[in-house]
Structure formats: structure tokens, C-alpha cells
ROFI-838712 format. One line per field, with one value per atom (N, C-alpha, C): residue number from 1; atom name; x, y, z. Coordinates in nm, 2 decimals, padded with zeros to 4 digits, always signed. Atoms other than C-alpha are relative to their C-alpha. Last residue first. Example, Ala and Ser with C-alpha at 12.3 -4.5 7.8 and 13.67 -1.06 7.14 Angstrom:
REM ROFI-838712
num: [2 2 2 1 1 1]
atomo: [N CA C N CA C]
X: [-00.09 +01.37 -00.08 +00.09 +01.23 +00.09]
Y: [-00.11 -00.11 +00.11 -00.12 -00.45 +00.12]
Z: [+00.00 +00.71 +00.08 +00.00 +00.78 +00.00]
REM end
This chain:
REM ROFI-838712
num: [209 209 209 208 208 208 207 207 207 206 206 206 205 205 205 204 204 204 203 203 203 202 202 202 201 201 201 200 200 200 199 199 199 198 198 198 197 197 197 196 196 196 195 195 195 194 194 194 193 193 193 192 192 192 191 191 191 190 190 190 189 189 189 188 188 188 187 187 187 186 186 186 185 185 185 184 184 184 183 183 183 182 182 182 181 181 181 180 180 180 179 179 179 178 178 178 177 177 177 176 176 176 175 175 175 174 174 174 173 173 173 172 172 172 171 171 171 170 170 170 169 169 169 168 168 168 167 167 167 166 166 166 165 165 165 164 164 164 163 163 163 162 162 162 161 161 161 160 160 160 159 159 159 158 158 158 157 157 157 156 156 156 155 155 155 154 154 154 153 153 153 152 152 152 151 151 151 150 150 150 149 149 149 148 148 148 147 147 147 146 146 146 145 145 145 144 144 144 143 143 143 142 142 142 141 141 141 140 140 140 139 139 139 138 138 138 137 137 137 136 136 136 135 135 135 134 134 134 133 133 133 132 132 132 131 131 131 130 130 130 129 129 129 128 128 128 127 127 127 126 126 126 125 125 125 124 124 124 123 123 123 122 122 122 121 121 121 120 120 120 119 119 119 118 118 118 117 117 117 116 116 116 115 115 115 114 114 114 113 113 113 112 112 112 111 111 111 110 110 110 109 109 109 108 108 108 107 107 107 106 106 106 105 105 105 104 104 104 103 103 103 102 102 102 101 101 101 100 100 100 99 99 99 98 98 98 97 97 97 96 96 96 95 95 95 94 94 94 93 93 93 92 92 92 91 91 91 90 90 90 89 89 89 88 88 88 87 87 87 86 86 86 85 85 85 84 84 84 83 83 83 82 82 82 81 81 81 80 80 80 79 79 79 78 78 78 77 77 77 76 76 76 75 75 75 74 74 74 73 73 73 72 72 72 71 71 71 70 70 70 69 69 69 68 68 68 67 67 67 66 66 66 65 65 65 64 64 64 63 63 63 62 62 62 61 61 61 60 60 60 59 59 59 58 58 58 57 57 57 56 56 56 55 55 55 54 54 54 53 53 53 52 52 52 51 51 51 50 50 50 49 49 49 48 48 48 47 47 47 46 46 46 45 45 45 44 44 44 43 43 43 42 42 42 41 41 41 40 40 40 39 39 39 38 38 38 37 37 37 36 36 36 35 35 35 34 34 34 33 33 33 32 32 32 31 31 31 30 30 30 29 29 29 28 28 28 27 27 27 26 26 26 25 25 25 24 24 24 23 23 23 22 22 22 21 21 21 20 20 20 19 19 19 18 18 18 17 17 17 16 16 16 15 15 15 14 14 14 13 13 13 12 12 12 11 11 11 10 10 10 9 9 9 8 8 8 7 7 7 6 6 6 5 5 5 4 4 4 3 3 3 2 2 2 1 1 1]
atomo: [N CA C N CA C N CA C N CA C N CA C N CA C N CA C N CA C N CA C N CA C N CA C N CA C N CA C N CA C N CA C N CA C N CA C N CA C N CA C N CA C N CA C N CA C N CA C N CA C N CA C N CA C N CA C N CA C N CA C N CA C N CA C N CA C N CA C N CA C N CA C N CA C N CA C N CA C N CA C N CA C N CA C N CA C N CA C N CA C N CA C N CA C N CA C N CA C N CA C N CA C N CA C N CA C N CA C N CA C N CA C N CA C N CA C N CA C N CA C N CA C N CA C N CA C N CA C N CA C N CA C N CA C N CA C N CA C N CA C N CA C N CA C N CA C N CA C N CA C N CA C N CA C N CA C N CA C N CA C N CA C N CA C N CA C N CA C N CA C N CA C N CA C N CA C N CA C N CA C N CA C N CA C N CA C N CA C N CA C N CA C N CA C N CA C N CA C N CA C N CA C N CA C N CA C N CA C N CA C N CA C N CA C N CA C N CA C N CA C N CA C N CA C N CA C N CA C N CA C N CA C N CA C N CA C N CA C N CA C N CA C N CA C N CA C N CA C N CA C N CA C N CA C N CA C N CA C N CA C N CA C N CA C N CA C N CA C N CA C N CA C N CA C N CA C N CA C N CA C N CA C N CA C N CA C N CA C N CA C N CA C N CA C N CA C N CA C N CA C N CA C N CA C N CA C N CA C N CA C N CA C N CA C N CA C N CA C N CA C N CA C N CA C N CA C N CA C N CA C N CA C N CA C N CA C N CA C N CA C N CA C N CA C N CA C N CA C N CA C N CA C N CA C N CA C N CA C N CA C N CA C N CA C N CA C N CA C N CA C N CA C N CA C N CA C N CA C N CA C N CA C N CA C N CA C N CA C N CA C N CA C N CA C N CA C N CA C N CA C N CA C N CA C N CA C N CA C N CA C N CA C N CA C N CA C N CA C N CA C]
X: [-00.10 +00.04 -00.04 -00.16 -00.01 +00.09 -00.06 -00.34 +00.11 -00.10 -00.49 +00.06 -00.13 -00.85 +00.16 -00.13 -01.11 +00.16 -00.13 -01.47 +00.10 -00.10 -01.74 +00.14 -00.12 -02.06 +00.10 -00.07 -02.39 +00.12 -00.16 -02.66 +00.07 -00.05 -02.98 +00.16 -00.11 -03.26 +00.04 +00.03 -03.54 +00.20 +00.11 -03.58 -00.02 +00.11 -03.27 -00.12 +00.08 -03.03 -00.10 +00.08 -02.69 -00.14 +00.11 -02.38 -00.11 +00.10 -01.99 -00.17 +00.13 -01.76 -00.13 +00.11 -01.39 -00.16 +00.05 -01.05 -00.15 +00.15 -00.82 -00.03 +00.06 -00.47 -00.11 +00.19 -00.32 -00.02 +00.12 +00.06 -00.18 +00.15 +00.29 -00.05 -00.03 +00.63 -00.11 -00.10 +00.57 +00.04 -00.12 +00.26 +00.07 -00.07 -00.09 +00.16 -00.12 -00.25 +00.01 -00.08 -00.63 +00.14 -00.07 -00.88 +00.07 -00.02 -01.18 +00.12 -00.12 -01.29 +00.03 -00.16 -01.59 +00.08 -00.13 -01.98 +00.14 -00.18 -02.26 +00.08 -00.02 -02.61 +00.06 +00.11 -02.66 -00.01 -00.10 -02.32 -00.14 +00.14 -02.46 +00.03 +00.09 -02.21 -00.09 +00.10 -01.90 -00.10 +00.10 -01.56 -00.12 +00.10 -01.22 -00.13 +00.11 -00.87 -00.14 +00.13 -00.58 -00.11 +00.16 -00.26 -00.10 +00.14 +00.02 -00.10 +00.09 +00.35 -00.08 +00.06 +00.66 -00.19 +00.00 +00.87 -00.09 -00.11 +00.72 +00.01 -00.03 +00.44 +00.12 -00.01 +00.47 +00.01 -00.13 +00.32 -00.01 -00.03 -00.02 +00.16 -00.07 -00.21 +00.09 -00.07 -00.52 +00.10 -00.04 -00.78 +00.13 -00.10 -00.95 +00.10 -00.09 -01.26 +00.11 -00.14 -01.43 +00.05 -00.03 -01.85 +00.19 -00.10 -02.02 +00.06 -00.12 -02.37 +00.10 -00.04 -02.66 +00.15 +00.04 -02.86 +00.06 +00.13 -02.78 +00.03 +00.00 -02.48 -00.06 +00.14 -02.39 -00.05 +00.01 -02.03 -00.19 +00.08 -01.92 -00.04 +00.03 -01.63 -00.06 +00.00 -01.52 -00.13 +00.08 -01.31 -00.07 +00.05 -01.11 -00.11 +00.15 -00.87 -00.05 +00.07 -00.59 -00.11 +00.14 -00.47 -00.02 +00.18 -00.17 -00.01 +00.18 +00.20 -00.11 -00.01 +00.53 -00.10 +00.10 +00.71 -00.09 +00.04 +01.05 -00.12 +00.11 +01.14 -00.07 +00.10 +01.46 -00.05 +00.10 +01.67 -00.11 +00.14 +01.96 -00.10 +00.08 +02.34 -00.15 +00.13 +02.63 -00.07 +00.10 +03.01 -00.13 +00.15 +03.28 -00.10 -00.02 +03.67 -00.17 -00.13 +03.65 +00.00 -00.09 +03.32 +00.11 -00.15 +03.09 +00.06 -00.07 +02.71 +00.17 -00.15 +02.55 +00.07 -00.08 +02.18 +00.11 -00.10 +02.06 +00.04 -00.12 +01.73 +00.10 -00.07 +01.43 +00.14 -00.14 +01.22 +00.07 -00.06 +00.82 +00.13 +00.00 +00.75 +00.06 +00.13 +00.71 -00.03 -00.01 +00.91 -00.07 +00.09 +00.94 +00.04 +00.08 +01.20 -00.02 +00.02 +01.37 -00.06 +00.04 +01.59 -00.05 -00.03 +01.72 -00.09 +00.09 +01.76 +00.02 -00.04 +02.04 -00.14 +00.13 +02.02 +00.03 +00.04 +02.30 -00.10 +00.09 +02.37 +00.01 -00.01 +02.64 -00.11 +00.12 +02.71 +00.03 +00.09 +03.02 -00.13 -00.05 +03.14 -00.09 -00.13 +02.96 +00.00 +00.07 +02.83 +00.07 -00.16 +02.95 -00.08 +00.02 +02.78 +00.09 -00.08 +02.89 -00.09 -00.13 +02.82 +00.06 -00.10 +02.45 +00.15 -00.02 +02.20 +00.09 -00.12 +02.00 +00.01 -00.02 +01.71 +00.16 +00.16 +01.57 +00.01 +00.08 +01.87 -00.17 -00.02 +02.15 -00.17 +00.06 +02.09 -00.03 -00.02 +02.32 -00.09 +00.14 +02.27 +00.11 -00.01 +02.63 -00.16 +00.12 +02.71 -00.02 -00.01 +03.06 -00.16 +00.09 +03.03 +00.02 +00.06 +03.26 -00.05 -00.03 +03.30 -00.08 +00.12 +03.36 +00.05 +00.00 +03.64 -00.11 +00.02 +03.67 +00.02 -00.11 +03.57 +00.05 -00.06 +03.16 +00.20 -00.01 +03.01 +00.13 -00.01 +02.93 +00.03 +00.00 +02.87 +00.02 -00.17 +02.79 -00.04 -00.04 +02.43 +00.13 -00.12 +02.37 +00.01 -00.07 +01.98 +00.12 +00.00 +01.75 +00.14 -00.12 +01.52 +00.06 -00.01 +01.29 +00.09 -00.14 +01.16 +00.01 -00.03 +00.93 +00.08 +00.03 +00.92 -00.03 -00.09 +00.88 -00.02 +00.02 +00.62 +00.10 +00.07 +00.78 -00.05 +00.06 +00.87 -00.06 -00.05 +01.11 -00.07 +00.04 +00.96 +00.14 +00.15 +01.22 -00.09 +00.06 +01.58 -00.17 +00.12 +01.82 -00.11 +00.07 +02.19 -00.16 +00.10 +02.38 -00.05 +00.05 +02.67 -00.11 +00.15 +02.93 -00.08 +00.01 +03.23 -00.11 +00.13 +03.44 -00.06 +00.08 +03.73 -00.14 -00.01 +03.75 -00.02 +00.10 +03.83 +00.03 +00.04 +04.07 -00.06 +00.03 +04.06 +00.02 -00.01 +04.25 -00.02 +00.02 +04.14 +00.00 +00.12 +04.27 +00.03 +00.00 +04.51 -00.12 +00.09 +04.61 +00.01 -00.04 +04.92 -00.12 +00.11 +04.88 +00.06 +00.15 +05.23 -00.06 +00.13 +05.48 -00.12 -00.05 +05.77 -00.10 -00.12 +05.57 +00.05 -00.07 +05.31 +00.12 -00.07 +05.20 +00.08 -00.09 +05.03 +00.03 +00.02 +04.86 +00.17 -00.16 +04.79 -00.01 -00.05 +04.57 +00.09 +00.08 +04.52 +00.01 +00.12 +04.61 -00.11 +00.02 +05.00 -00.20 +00.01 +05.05 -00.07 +00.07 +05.14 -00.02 -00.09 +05.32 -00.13 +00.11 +05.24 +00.06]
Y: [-00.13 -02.20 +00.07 +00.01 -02.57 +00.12 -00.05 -02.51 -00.06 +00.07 -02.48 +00.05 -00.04 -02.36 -00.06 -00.02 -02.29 +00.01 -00.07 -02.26 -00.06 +00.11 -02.31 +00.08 -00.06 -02.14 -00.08 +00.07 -02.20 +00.04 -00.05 -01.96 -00.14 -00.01 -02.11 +00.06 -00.07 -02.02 -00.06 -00.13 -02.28 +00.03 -00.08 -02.59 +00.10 -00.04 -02.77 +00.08 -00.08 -02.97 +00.05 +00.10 -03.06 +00.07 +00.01 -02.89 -00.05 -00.02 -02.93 -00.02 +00.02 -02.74 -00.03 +00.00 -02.81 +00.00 +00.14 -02.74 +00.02 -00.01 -02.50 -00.11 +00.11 -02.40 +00.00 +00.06 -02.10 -00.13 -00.06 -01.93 +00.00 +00.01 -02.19 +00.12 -00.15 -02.19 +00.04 -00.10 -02.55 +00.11 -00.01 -02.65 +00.06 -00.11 -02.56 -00.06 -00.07 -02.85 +00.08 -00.01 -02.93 +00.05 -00.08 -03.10 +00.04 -00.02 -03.25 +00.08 +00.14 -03.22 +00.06 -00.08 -02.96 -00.15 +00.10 -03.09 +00.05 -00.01 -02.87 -00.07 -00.10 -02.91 +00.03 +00.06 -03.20 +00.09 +00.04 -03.06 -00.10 +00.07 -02.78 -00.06 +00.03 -02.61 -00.07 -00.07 -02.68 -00.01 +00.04 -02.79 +00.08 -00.10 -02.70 -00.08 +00.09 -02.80 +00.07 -00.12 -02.62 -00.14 +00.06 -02.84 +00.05 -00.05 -02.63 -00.10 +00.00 -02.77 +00.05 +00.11 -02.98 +00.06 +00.18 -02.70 -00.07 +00.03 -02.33 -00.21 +00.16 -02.26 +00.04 +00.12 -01.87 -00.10 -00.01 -01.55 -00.13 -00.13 -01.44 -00.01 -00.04 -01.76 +00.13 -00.12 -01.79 -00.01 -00.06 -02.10 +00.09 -00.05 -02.10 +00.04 -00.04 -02.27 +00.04 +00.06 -02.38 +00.13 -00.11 -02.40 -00.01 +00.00 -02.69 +00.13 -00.05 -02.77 +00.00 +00.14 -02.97 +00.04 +00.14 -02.68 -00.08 +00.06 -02.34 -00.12 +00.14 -02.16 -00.07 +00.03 -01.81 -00.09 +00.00 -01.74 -00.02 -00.05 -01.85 -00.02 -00.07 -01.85 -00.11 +00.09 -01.93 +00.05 -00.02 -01.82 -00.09 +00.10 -01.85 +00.06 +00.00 -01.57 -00.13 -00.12 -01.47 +00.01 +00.01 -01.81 +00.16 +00.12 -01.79 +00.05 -00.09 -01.77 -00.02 +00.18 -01.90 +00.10 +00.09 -01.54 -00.11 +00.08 -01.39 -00.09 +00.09 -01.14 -00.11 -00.04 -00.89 -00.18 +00.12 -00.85 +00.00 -00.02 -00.60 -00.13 +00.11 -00.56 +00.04 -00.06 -00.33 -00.10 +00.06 -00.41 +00.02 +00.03 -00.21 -00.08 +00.05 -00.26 -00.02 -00.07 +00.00 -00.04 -00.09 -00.17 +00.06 -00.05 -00.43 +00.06 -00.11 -00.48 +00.02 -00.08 -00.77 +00.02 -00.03 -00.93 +00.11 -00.14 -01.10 -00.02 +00.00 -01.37 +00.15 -00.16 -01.40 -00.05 +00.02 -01.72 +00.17 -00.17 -01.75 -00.02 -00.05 -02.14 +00.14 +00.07 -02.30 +00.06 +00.12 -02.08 -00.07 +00.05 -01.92 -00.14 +00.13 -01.71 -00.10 +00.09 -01.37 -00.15 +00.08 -01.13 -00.11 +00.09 -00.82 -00.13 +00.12 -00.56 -00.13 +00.10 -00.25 -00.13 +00.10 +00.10 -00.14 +00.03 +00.36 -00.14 +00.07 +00.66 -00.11 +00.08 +00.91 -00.12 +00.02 +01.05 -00.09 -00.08 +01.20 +00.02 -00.13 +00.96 +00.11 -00.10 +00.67 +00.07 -00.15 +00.41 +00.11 -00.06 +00.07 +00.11 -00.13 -00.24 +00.11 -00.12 -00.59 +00.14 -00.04 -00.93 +00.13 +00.02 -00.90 -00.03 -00.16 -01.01 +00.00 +00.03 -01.38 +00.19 -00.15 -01.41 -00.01 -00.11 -01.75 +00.15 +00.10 -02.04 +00.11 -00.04 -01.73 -00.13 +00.12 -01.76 +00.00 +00.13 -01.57 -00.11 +00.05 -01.30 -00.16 +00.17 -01.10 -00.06 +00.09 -00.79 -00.12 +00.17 -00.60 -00.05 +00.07 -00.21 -00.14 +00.17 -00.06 -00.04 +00.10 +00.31 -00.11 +00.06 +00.60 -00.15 +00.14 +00.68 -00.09 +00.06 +00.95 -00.13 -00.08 +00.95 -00.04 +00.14 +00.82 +00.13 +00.00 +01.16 -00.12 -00.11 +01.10 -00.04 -00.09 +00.82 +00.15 -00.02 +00.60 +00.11 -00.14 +00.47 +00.00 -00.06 +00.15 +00.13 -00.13 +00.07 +00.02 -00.12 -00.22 +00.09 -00.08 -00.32 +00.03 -00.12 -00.60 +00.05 -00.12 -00.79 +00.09 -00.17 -01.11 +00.07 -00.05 -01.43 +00.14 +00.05 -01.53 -00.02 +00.14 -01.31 -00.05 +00.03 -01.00 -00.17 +00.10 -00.81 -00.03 +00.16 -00.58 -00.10 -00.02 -00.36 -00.11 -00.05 -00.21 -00.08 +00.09 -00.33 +00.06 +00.03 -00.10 -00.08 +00.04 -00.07 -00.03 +00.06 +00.19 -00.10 +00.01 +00.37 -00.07 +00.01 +00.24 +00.07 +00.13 +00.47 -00.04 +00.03 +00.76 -00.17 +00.08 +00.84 -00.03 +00.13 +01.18 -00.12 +00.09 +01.46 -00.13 +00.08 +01.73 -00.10 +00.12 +02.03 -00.14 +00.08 +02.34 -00.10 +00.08 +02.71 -00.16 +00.11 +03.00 -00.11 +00.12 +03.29 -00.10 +00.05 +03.61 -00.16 +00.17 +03.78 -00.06 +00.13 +04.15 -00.14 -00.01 +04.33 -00.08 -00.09 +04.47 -00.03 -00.03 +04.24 +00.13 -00.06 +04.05 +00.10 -00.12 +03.97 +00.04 -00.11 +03.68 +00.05 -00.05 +03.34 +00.20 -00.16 +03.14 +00.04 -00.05 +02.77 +00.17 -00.10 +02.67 +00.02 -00.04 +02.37 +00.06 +00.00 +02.40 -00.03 +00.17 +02.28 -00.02 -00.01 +02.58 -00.20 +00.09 +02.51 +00.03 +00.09 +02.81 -00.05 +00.04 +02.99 -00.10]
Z: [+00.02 +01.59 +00.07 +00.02 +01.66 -00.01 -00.14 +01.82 -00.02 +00.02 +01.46 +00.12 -00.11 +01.42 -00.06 +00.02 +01.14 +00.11 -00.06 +01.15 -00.02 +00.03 +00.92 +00.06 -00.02 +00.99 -00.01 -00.03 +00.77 +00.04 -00.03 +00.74 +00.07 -00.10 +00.59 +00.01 -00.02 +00.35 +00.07 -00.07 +00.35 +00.02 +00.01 +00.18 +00.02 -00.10 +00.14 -00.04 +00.05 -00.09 +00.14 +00.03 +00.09 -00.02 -00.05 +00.06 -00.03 +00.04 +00.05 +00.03 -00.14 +00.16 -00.06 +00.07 -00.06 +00.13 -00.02 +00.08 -00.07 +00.04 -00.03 +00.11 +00.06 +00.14 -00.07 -00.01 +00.22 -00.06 -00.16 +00.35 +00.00 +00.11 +00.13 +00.17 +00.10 +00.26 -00.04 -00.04 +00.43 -00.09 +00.01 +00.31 +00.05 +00.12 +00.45 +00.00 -00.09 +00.61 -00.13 +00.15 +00.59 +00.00 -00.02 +00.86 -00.13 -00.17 +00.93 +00.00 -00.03 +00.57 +00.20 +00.06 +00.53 -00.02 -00.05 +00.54 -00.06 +00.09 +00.48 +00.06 +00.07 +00.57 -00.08 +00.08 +00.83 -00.16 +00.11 +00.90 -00.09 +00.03 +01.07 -00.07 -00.05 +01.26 -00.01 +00.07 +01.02 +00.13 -00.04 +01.11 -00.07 +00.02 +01.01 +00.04 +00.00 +01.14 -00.07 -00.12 +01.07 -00.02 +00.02 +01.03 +00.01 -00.08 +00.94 +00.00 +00.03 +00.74 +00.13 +00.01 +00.80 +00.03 +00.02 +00.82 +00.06 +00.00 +00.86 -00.05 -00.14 +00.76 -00.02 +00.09 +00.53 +00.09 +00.01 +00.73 -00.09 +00.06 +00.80 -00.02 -00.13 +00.78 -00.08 +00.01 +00.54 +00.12 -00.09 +00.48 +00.02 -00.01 +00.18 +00.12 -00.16 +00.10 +00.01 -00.02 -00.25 +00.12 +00.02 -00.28 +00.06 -00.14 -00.33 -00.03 +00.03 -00.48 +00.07 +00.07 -00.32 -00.09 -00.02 -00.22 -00.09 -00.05 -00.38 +00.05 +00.07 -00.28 -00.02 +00.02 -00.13 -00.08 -00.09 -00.02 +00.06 -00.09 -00.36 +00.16 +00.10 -00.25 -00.11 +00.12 +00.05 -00.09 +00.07 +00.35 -00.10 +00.09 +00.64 -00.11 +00.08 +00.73 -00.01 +00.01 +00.95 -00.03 +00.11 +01.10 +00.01 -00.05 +01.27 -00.07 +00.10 +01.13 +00.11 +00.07 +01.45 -00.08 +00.00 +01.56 -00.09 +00.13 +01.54 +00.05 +00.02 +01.79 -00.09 +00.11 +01.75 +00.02 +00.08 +02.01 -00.06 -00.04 +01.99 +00.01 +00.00 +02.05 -00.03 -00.04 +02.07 -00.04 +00.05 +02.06 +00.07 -00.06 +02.06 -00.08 -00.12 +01.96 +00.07 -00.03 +01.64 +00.19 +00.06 +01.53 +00.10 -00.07 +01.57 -00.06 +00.13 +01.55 +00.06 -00.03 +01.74 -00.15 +00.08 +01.69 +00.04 -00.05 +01.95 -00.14 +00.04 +01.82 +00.06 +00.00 +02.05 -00.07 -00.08 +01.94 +00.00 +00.01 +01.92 +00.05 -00.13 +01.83 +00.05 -00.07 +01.51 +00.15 -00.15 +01.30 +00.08 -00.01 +00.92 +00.14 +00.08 +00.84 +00.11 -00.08 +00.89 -00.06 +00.04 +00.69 +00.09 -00.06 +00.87 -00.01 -00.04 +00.64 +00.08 +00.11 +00.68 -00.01 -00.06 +00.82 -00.08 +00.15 +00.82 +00.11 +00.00 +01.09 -00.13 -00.12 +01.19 +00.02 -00.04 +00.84 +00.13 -00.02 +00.75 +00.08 -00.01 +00.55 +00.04 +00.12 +00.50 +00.07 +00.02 +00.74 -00.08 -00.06 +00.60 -00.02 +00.05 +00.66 +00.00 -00.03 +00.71 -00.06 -00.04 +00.69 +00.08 +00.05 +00.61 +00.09 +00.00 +00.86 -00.09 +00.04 +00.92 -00.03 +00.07 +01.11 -00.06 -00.04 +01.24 -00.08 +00.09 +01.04 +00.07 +00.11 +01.17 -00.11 +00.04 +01.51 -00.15 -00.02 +01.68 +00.00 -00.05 +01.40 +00.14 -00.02 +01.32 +00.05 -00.01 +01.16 +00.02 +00.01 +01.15 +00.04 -00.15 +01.12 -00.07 +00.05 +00.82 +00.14 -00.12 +00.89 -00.02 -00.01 +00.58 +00.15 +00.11 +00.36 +00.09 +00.14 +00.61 -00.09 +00.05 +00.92 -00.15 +00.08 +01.02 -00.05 +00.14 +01.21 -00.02 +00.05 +01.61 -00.17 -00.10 +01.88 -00.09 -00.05 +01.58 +00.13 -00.01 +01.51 +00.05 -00.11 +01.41 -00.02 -00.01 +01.25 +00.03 -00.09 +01.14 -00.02 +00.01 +00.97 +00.09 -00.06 +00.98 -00.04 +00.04 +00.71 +00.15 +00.00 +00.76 -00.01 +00.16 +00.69 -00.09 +00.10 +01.01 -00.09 +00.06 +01.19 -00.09 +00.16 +01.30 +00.01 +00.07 +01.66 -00.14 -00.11 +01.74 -00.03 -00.17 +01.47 +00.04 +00.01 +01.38 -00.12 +00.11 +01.48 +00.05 +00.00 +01.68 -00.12 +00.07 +01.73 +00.05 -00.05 +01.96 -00.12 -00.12 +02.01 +00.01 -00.05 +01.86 +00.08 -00.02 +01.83 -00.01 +00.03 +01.67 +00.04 +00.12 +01.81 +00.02 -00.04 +01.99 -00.06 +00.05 +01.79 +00.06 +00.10 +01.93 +00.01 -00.10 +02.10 -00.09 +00.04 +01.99 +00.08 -00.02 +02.15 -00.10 +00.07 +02.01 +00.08 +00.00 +02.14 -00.10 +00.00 +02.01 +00.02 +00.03 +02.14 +00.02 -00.12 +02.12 -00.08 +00.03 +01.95 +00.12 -00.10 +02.19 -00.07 -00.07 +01.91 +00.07 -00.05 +01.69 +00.11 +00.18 +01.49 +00.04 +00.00 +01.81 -00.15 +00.10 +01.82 +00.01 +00.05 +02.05 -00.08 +00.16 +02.03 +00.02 +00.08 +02.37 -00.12 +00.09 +02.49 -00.12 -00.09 +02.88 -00.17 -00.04 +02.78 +00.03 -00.12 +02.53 +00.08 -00.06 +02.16 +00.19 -00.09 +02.01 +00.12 -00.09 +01.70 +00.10]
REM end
């Protein structure tokens, strides 16, 4: 067989035989091509995932990607992952936690000299729910309250506020915080004897989150 400059390997049986050729190309390295995190956006305390893809199939014994958060105290990422063999994809978790203010973290994947990036969203809890149970109560009883955010406080706690429309009626506390990590509090609403059915509304803010 004999290497030609365009490529080519051709080979020959011998003396007036045909001379078959073939085409030899060879395998470009394999590189970054992209990282992605799903969703882009989470409340802290949340899970994203995400993704590197290679420009083609992992070689053997497989391709270690390097992993880095530049903000490691909002989302944090392993060290390292390793796409196996073969495969042009792997996924990994991207651990977040609990903030006061929406922050974009970059996360960068490294491999064989390249580097690729993504930002992934981290937002502060709100309020999901208030509640309380029972939600029907005679006169002069109390009934126990629950307010709800959709992630864990962050440090130094939530303050939600609560009120009542008709406090001739029912009275809350003026406010209640949820702990840091914690994602509900109680408080207590209590009410006063009456005469006639009433609907009582008890709202719930916090313009901290």
C-alpha cells in the first residue's frame, strides 16, 4: 500500500493488476462545544442541571471536563465530570442556595484547552401561600395560620407581614418571620364572638422578597 500526498492509500496485486485506491482522513480532536444549564432560572435551593456537549464522540477511556461556579457561596458544581467513551454528552447537578436578591452566576466547563460558559439565575423565595386551618371558626376561638414561601429564607430570615380586614373580628400579629432555611412559619388569628356569619380576609406581604 502506498500513502499518496491527496489522502489516498492505494494498493496493488501486482504486476498489470488494477490499483485500488481508498480514501484515509483522520479524526479531528475532540472539543468543547457547548455547556447548558436547565432551567436558567431557580429559586435558591434549587436543582438545576446541566449539560457539556463535545464537538463529537468522548475517546477512549473517556473525557474529563473541568467545572467551575464563579460564585461558589449561590450555585456550586462538581469538580469535574467525565463524558464516557463514545458518548458526545453527560449532565451533572448544579446545587444552589438561598438569596436575597436575583444573582446571575457563569458557570465554565473546561476541556482539551477550551472553554465554554453558562448563566444560570438564582432567585430570593416569595410568598406562595397563606393559610389557616380551621378555615371556619366559631366566635371567640382561634384558628392557626401558615405563611408559605417557595424556596428556603435565606440568612437572617423573611419578614412577612399579615393583616386582617376586619380586626374588629379577627386580629393576626403584625408580622412573622420565617427562619433562615425554614420555608413557613405559624402565627395565630384570633377571633371575636359575633352574631352573624362573616368572611374574614388575612393578607400577607413581604417587600423584602
Amino acid at each position: 500500500a502506498t500513502a499518496l500526498p491527496n489522502g489516498n492509500v492505494c494498493a496493488t496485486g501486482g504486476y498489470d493488476a488494477l490499483i485500488t485506491c481508498w480514501n484515509v482522513t483522520g479524526n479531528s480532536a475532540v472539543t468543547l462545544s457547548s455547556l447548558t444549564v436547565s432551567p436558567t432560572t431557580v429559586v435558591g435551593g434549587s436543582i438545576s442541571t446541566g449539560t457539556v456537549t463535545l464537538s463529537g464522540p468522548a475517546p477512549s477511556g473517556g473525557a474529563v471536563v473541568s467545572l467551575t461556579s464563579a460564585n461558589t457561596a449561590v450555585a456550586r458544581v462538581p469538580a469535574s465530570l467525565t463524558v464516557a467513551a463514545g458518548q458526545s454528552t453527560a449532565a451533572f447537578s448544579v446545587t444552589t442556595y438561598a438569596v436575597t436578591i436575583a444573582t446571575s452566576v457563569t458557570l465554565t466547563a473546561s476541556y482539551s484547552g477550551k472553554n465554554v460558559s453558562a448563566a444560570l439565575t438564582v432567585n430570593p423565595p416569595a410568598l406562595s401561600a397563606v393559610t389557616l386551618s380551621p378555615s371556619t371558626v366559631k366566635g371567640g376561638s382561634s384558628s392557626n395560620g401558615t405563611v408559605v414561601l417557595n424556596g428556603p429564607a435565606p440568612t437572617g430570615g423573611v419578614v412577612v407581614s399579615l393583616s386582617s380586614n376586619n380586626t374588629a373580628l379577627v386580629t393576626v400579629p403584625s408580622s412573622v418571620t420565617i427562619a433562615a432555611g425554614s420555608r413557613s412559619a405559624k402565627f395565630t388569628a384570633q377571633t371575636k364572638p359575633t352574631l352573624t356569619r362573616t368572611v374574614v380576609t388575612i393578607t400577607a406581604s413581604s417587600g423584602a422578597i
